[in-house]
C-alpha positions in Angstrom: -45.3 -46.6 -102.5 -42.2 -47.3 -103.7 -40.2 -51.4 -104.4 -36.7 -51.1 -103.7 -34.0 -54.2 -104.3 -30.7 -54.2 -102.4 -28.0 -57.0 -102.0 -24.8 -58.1 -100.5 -25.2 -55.9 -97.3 -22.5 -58.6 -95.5 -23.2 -57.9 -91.9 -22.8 -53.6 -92.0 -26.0 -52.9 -90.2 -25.6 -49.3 -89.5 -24.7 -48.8 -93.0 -27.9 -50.8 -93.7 -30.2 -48.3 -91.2 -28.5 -45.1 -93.0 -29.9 -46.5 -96.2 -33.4 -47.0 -95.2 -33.2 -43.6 -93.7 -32.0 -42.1 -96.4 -35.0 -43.9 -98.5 -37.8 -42.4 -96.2 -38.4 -46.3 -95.8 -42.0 -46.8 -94.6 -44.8 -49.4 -94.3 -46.3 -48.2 -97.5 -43.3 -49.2 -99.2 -41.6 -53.0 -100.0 -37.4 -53.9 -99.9 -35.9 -57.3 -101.7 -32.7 -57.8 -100.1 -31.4 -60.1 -102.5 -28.7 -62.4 -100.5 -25.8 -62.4 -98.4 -26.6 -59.8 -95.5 -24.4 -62.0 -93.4 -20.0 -63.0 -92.5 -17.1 -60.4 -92.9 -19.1 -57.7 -91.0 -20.1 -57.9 -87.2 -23.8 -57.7 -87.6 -25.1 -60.0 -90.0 -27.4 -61.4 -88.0 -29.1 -58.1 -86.5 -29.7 -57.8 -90.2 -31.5 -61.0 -90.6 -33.8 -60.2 -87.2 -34.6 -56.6 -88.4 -35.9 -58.0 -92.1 -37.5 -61.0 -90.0 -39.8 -58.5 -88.2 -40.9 -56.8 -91.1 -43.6 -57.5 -92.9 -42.5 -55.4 -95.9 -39.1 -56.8 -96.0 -38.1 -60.2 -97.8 -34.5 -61.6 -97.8 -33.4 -64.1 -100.7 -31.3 -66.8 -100.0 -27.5 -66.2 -100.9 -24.8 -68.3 -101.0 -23.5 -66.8 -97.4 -27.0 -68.4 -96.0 -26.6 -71.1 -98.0 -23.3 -71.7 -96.2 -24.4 -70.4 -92.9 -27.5 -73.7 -93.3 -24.9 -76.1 -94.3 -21.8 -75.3 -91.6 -25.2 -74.9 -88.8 -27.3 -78.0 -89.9 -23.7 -80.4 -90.0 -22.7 -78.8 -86.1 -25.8 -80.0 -84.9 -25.5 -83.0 -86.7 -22.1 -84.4 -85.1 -23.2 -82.6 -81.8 -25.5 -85.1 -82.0 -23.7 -88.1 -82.8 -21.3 -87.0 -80.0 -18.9 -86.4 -82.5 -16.8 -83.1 -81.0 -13.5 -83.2 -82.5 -11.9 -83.3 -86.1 -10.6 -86.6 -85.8 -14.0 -87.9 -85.0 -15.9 -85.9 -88.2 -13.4 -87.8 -90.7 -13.9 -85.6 -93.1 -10.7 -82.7 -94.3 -12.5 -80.3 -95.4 -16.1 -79.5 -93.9 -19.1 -77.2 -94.6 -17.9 -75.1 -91.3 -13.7 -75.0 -92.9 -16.1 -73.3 -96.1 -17.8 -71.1 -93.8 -15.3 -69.9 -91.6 -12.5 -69.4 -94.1 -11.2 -65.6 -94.2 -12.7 -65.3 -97.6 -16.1 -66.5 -97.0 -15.6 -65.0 -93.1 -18.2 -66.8 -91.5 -16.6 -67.1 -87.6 -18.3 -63.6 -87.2 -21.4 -64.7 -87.9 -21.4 -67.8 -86.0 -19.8 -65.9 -82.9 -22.8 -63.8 -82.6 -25.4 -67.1 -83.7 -23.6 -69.1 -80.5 -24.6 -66.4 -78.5 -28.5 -66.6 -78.7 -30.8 -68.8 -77.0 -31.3 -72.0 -78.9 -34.9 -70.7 -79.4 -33.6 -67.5 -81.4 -31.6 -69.8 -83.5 -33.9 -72.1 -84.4 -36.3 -69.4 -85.4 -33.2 -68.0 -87.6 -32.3 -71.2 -89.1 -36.4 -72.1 -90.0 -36.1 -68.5 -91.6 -33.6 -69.1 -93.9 -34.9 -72.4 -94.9 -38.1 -70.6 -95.8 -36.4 -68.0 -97.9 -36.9 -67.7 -102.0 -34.2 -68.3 -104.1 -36.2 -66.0 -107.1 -38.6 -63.9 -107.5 -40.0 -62.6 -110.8 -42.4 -59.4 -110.3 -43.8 -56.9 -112.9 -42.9 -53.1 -111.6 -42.9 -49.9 -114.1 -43.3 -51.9 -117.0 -40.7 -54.3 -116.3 -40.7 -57.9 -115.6 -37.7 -58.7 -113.2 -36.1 -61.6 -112.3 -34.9 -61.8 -109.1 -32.2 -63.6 -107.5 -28.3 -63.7 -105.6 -26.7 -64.8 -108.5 -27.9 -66.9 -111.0 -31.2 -68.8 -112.2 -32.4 -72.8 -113.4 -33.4 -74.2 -116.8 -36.7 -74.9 -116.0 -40.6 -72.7 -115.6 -41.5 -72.2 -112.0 -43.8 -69.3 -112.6 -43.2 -66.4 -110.2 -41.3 -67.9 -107.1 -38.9 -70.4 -106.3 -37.8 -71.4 -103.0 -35.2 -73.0 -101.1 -37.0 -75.7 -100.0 -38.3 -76.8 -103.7 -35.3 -76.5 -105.3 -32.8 -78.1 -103.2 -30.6 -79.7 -106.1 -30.6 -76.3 -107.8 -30.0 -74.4 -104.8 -25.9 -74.5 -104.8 -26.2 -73.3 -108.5 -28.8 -70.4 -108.1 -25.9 -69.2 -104.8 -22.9 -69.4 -106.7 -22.9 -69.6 -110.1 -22.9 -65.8 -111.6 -24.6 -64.1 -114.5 -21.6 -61.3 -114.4 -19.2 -63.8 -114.7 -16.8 -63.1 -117.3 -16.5 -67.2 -117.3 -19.9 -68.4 -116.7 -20.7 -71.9 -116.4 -21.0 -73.5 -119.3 -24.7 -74.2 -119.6 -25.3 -70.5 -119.6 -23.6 -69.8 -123.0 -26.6 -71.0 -124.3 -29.0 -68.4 -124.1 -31.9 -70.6 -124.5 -30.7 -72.6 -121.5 -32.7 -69.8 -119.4 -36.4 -70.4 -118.8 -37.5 -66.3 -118.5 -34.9 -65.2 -121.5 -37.1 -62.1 -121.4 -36.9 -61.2 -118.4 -34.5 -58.1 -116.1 -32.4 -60.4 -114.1 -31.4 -58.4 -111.0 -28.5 -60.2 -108.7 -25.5 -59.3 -106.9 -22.9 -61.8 -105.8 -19.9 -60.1 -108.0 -19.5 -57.0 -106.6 -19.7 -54.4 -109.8 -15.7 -52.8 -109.2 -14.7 -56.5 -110.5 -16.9 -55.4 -113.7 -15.5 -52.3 -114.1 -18.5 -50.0 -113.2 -17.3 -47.5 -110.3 -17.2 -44.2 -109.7 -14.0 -41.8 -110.0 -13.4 -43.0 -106.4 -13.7 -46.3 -107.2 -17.1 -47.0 -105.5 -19.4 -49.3 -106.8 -21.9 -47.6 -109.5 -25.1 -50.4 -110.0 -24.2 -52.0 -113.5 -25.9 -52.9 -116.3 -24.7 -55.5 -118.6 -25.7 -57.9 -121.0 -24.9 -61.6 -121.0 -26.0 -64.0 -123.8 -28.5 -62.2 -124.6 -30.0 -62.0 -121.0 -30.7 -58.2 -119.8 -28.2 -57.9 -116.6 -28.5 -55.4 -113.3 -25.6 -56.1 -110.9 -26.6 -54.4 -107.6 -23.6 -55.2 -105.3 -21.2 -52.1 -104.7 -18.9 -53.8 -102.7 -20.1 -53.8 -99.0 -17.7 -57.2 -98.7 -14.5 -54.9 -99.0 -14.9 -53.0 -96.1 -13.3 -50.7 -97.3 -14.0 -46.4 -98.6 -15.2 -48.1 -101.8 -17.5 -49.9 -100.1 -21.7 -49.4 -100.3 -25.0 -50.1 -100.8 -26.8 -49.7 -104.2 -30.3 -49.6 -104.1 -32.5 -49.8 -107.3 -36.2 -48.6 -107.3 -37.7 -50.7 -109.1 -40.9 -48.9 -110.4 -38.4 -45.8 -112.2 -35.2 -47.1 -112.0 -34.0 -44.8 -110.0 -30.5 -45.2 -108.1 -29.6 -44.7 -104.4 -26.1 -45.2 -102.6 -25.6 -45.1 -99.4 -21.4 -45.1 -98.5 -19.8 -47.4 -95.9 -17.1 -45.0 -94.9 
């Protein structure tokens, strides 16, 4: 049985499938996809039904879901106050502008959600509503803190989800540990509640850090940030590009797996 952590898979499915391939992945064994699986690729939401039906999967909430709740929940919202056009919303810039803007790219993503039955979306949208924002879990002698990007001031003991933590949501999404300008609050190592924890995230995507390959593909990076042991997992899948792919991290050894977009 193996515990592997991925991120930041942003809607490359096949490139998703090749990686649990290339794992052997089976139902002895456990994945944390750790946020954003969703917008600037075709098929983020083919990723989010394949971890739905399995039981040995578990998606985190990243700040691409986060987005995806906020643009979804406010469409409904005006749909239902009969409220259809721009002029009617009064408001310049929206949840959906954030969403669908080319550097979030979030119009893919709703393309293919529009298409479902409003059964299938429901389910989807109760999903990630459900979904953690961290995890911390003991593996190989190691006691990981899980999450997209960043983490809150307070105990919460070994979980912490969506739905409980609604003011610190926005913060957990966006707000970075790899930062090389991190909020404020965070310069204060004492801030953090787990200070001796592994915090795994993704998020930054580890070419902006420096950490690549001779090709310039992402390399899984470790770092340390006011004191706070750092493992950046996101190689880049949101550039689309031949130094795009997946880094997955077994937990229990360490071990490192890459699977390449192109």
């Amino acid at each position: 049985m193996s515990t592997y952590a991925i991120s930041d898979l942003h809607g490359h499915y096949s490139t998703y499938k090749k990686l649990l391939e290339k794992i052997k992945f089976s139902d002895e064994d456990y994945l944390y996809v750790i946020g954003d699986v969703i917008d600037r690729g075709r098929d983020g939401i083919k990723i989010i039904q394949d971890i739905m039906a399995r039981p040995n999967a578990e998606l985190f909430l990243g700040n691409h879901e986060y987005m995806m709740i906020e643009a979804i929940d406010f469409i409904r919202k005006n749909e239902a106050e009969g409220k259809k056009k721009k002029a009617d919303i009064g408001e310049a810039f929206t949840p959906v502008d954030l969403w669908f803007h080319p550097a979030n790219g979030g119009k893919t993503t709703y393309n293919a959600f529009a298409k479902l039955e409003r059964e299938e979306q429901d389910k989807i949208l109760e999903y990630l509503k459900s979904l953690k924002l961290i995890k911390r879990v003991t593996l190989g002698g190691i006691n990981y803190h899980l999450s997209h990007s960043y983490s809150v001031g307070y105990k919460f003991g070994s979980e912490l989800y969506y739905k409980d933590a609604l003011i610190d949501a926005e913060s957990v999404v966006w707000d970075s540990l790899v930062d090389d300008r991190p909020p404020i609050d965070m310069l204060e190592c004492d801030w953090f509640a787990y200070p001796e924890d592994t915090y795994v995230v993704g998020h930054v995507f580890t070419q902006r850090l420096g950490c690549m390959d001779e090709k310039g593909r992402g390399l899984i990076c470790k770092i340390k940030r006011s004191g706070i042991n750092v493992i950046d997992i996101d190689c880049g899948m949101a550039l689309n590009s031949k130094q795009s792919r997946i880094g997955c991290l077994e937990l229990e050894t360490g071990k490192e797996i890459y699977v390449s977009y192109k």
